[in-house]
Structure formats: C-alpha cells, structure tokens
C-alpha positions in Angstrom: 0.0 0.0 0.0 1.5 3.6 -1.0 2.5 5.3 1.8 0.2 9.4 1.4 2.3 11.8 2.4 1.9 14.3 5.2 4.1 16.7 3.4 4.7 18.0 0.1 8.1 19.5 -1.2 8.2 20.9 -4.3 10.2 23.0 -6.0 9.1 25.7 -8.3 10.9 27.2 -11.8 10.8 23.9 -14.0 8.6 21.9 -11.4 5.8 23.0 -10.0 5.3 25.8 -13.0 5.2 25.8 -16.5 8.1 27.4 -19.1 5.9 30.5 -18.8 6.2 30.7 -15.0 2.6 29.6 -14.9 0.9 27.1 -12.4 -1.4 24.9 -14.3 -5.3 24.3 -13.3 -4.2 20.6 -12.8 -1.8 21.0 -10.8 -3.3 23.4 -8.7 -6.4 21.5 -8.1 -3.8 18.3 -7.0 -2.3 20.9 -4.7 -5.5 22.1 -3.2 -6.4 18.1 -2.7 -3.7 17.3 -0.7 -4.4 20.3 1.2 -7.9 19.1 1.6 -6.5 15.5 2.5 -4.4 17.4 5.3 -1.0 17.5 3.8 1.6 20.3 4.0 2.3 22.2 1.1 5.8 23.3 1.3 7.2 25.6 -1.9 11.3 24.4 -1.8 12.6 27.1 -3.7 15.5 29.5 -4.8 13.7 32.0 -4.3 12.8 34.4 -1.6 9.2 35.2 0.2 8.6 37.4 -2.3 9.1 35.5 -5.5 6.0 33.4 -4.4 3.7 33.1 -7.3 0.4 34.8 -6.6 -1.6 32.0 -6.9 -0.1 30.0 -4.3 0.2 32.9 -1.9 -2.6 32.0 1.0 -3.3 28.2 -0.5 -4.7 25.9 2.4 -1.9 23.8 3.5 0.9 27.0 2.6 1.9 27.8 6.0 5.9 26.8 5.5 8.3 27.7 3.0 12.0 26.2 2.2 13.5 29.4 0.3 16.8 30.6 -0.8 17.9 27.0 -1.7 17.6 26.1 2.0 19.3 29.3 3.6 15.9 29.9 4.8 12.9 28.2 7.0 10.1 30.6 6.7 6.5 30.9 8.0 4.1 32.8 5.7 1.6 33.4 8.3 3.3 35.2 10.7 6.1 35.9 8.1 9.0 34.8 10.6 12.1 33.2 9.6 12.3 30.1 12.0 15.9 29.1 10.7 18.6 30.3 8.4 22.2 29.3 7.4 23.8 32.0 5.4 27.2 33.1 4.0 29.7 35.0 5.8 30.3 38.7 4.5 34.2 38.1 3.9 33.4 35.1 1.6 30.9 36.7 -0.2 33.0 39.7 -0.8 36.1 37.7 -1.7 33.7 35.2 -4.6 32.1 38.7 -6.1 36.1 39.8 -6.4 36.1 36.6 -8.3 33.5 36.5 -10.3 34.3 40.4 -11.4 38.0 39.2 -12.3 36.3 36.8 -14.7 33.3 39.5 -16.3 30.7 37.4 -15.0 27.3 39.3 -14.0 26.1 38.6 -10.6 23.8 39.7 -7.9 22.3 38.4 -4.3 19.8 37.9 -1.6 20.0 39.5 1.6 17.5 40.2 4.2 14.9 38.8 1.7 15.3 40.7 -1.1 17.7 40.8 -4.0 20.0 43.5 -4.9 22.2 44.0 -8.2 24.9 46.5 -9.6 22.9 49.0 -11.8 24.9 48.4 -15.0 24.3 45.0 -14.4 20.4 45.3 -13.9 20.1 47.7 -17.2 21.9 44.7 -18.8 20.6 41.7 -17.4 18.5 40.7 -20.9 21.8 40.1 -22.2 22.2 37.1 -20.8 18.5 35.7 -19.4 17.3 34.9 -22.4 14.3 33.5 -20.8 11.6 35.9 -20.0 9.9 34.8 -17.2 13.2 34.5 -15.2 13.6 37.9 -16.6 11.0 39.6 -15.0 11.5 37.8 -11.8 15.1 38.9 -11.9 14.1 42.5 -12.6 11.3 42.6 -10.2 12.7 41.4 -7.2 16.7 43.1 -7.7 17.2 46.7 -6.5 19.5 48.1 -8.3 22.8 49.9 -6.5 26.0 51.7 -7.9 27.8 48.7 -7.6 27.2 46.0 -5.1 30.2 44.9 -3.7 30.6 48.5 -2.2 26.6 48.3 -0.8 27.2 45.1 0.9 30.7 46.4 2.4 28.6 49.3 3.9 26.0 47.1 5.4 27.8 44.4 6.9 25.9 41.5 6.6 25.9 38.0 5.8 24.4 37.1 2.8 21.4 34.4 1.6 22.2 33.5 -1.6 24.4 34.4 -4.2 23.8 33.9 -8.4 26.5 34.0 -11.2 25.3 34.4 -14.8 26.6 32.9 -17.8 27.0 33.5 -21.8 30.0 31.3 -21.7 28.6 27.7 -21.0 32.2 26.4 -20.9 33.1 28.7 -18.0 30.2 27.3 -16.0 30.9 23.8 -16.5 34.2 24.1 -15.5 33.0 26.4 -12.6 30.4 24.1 -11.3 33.7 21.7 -10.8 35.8 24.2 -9.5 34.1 26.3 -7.1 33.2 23.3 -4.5 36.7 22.6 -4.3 38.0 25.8 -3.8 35.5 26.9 -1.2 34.0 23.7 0.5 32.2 25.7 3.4 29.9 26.2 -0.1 27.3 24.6 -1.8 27.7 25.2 -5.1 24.4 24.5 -7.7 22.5 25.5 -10.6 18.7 25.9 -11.5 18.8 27.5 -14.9 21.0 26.5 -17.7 22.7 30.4 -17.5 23.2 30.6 -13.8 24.8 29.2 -10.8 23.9 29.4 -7.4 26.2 29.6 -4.2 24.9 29.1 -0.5 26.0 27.7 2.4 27.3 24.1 2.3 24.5 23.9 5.8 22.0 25.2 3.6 20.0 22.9 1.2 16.5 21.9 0.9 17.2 18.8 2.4 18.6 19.6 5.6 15.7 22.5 5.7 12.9 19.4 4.7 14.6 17.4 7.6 14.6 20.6 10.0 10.7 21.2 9.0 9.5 17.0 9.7 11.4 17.8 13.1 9.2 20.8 13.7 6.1 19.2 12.9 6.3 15.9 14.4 6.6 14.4 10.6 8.5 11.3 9.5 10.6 12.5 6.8 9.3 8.9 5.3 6.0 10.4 5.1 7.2 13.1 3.0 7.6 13.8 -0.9 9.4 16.2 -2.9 9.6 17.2 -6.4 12.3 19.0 -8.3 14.4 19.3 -11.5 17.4 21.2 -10.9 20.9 19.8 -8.9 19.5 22.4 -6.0 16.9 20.0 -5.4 19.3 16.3 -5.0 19.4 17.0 -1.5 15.2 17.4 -1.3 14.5 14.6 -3.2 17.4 12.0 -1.2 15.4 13.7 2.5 12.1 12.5 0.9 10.8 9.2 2.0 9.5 9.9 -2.2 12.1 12.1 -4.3 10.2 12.7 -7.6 12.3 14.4 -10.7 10.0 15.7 -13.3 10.8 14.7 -16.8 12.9 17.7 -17.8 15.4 17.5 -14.9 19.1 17.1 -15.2 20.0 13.5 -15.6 21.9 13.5 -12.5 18.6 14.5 -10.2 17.0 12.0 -12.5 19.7 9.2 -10.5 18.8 10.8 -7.4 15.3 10.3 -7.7 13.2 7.3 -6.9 11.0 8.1 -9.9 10.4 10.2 -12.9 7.3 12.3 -13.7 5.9 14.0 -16.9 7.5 17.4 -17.4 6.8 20.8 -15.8 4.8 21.5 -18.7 2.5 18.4 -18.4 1.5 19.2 -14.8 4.3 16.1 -13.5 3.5 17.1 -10.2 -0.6 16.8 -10.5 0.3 13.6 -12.2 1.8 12.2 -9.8 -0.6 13.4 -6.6 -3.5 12.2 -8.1 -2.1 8.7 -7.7 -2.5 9.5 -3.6 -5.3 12.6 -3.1 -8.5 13.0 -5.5 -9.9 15.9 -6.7 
C-alpha cells in the first residue's frame, strides 16, 4: 500500500510551474487536494518570500516555505524566519572579487530581497534569455552603484548568491571548481545560464529534515519534487524524491521516480495517484 504523504516539497521554476512561470489548473487543483486531504504544502525554492507566485500565496496547507535553496525556514503566516544558514560577509565579498575578475554578472539575496549592480540590472536581458526569469530577476533586484561596495557598507551576511553565464564552458568548468576551492559552499544550478552559491548547511534537504522535526513528521511520510541539482538533496530527504521529466539527468539518478514534465503538470500527475480531486 502507497505510503500518502503528510508533506509535500516541491520546488518551483521547472517543477511545479510551466516554461511560462505559470501554475497549471491541474496541478493546482492536485495541490489544493492534498491540502484538503491534510498534507503540507511546502514551496522548496530558490527564491525568496517574495518571489512566491500569486496564486499560491494563501493556499490551504501553505503555511511553510524552504526558500533561498535552504538558507531559509520561513513561516508565511506570521512571516517569521524560524531558521537560516547563510554566507559569511568576507566570503561573499572575496567570490564577487572573483567573479568580477572573470566579467561574470552577478547579484544576491540578503534580508529577503535581491540587490544588483545597476549596469548590471540595465543589462541583465543580455544574458537571461528566458523571460519569465527575466522579469522575476528585474522585479525582485534593486539596483545599486555597484554591489560589492553596498554590501561592504552594510555588513551583513548574505542568503544567496547567483552567477550568470553566456560562456557555457566557463560554467561547466566552474560548477567543478568552485566546491573545491570553497567547501564551506554549496555550489548548484537551476537555470542552464546561472549558478547558485549558498551555504554548504544550507539545502533543501537539511531544511525538509529541519521542518519534519518541527512538525512531528517522519521525513518517510514526506515527498518532494524537483528538476534542478538544487533539489538532490530534497529529493534524497524524501521518504519519495520525484524528478519531473525535464530534470538534469543526475537529479533523475537521485530520484526514486520520474514524472511527466513541468509542462504536463508532472506534479498533478503524480498526486493524483494519492489525493483525489
């Protein structure tokens, strides 16, 4: 007998939503379902409280979120961050020093919002090519003369940081590079132009663990959904680790099964095998 789980990770850009940043009537009613059934919906994202798409904001069953790649454990109804492993100022500085060196566009979350050097931002379509991630980035970045100065001045530690790429052969040899030069790191990608540096203590998996601890929850009564290497460490927590059909072929290996793509709802398809409409 299949084991219905209490709690439901999922991860959003090339999960949960569509190429257009859309969530699909399918798999919102198999959300709302679960929710009705008395699972936990739990958004396990990259992004930050207010990347949320609107029409998940206030779902039944919303109450947690697993944001920033894991950096974060935050409550939407009281809007309280109940745990958070982020990257020391010095470190940050000294990879933004790096990633300058090399030409490479860049930009962070701090404090739950993003911020970006303003020639940067003005040129930012130069190399997200994809719209939707586009907007997003140009919605939720402030612009500042340049960012590496901003962040001096505050004096804070950081959430996340992202590289952007035009040179696919940098990255590549980047995403083998940068764990072993900075192994207090994690080092991961979401987007075939981008990679994404936290905290080696921050993933979705040790923040799915940290949230079943919270609750009372068996992490074996749990299942997650993702695409992207960010999400290896969700889906191996999961007593189910689901990759949608899309996904990188090595979150595929970490899976325990394959779904249809984010554009065929993989995540409704999937739910309705547990929770009916």
């Amino acid at each position: 007998m299949k084991q219905v789980p209490k709690l439901i990770a999922f991860d959003l850009d090339g999960t949960l939503l569509d190429d257009r940043k859309g969530l699909s009537e399918r798999n919102r009613r198999a959300l709302l379902a679960a929710a009705e059934a008395g699972a936990w919906l739990v958004p396990a994202t990259g992004r930050i409280p207010a990347g949320l798409p609107e029409p998940l904001r206030g779902m039944k069953g919303m109450r947690w979120g697993i944001l920033c790649n894991g950096a974060e454990l935050y409550d939407f109804e009281t809007q309280r961050i109940v745990g958070r492993e982020e990257i020391p100022l010095e470190l940050a500085l000294e990879l933004l020093d790096f990633a300058e060196s090399l030409g490479l566009s860049y930009d962070c979350y701090q404090d739950n919002w993003g911020y970006m050097t303003e020639a940067m931002h003005r040129a930012a379509s130069e190399h997200i090519k994809d719209k939707g991630i586009l907007d997003l980035v140009l919605r939720l970045r402030t612009p500042v003369p340049e960012l590496r100065a901003y962040l001096r001045e505050k004096g804070e530690t950081l959430q996340k940081l992202q590289f952007y790429f035009t040179d696919m052969a940098l990255r590549a040899r980047l995403l083998r590079e940068l764990p072993e030069k900075y192994p207090t790191l994690a080092v991961t990608t979401s987007l075939p132009m981008n990679i994404e540096i936290n905290s080696a203590a921050a993933n979705k998996g040790r923040a799915l663990l940290s949230l079943c601890a919270l609750l009372g929850i068996d992490p074996a009564e749990t299942m997650a959904f993702g695409d992207g290497s960010n999400d290896i460490s969700l889906l191996r927590a999961a007593g189910c680790g689901v990759a949608t059909a899309n996904a990188f072929d090595e979150v595929k290996a970490a899976a325990d099964r394959v779904a249809p793509s984010n554009n065929e709802s993989g995540v409704a398809a999937v739910l309705e095998e547990y929770f009916s409409a």
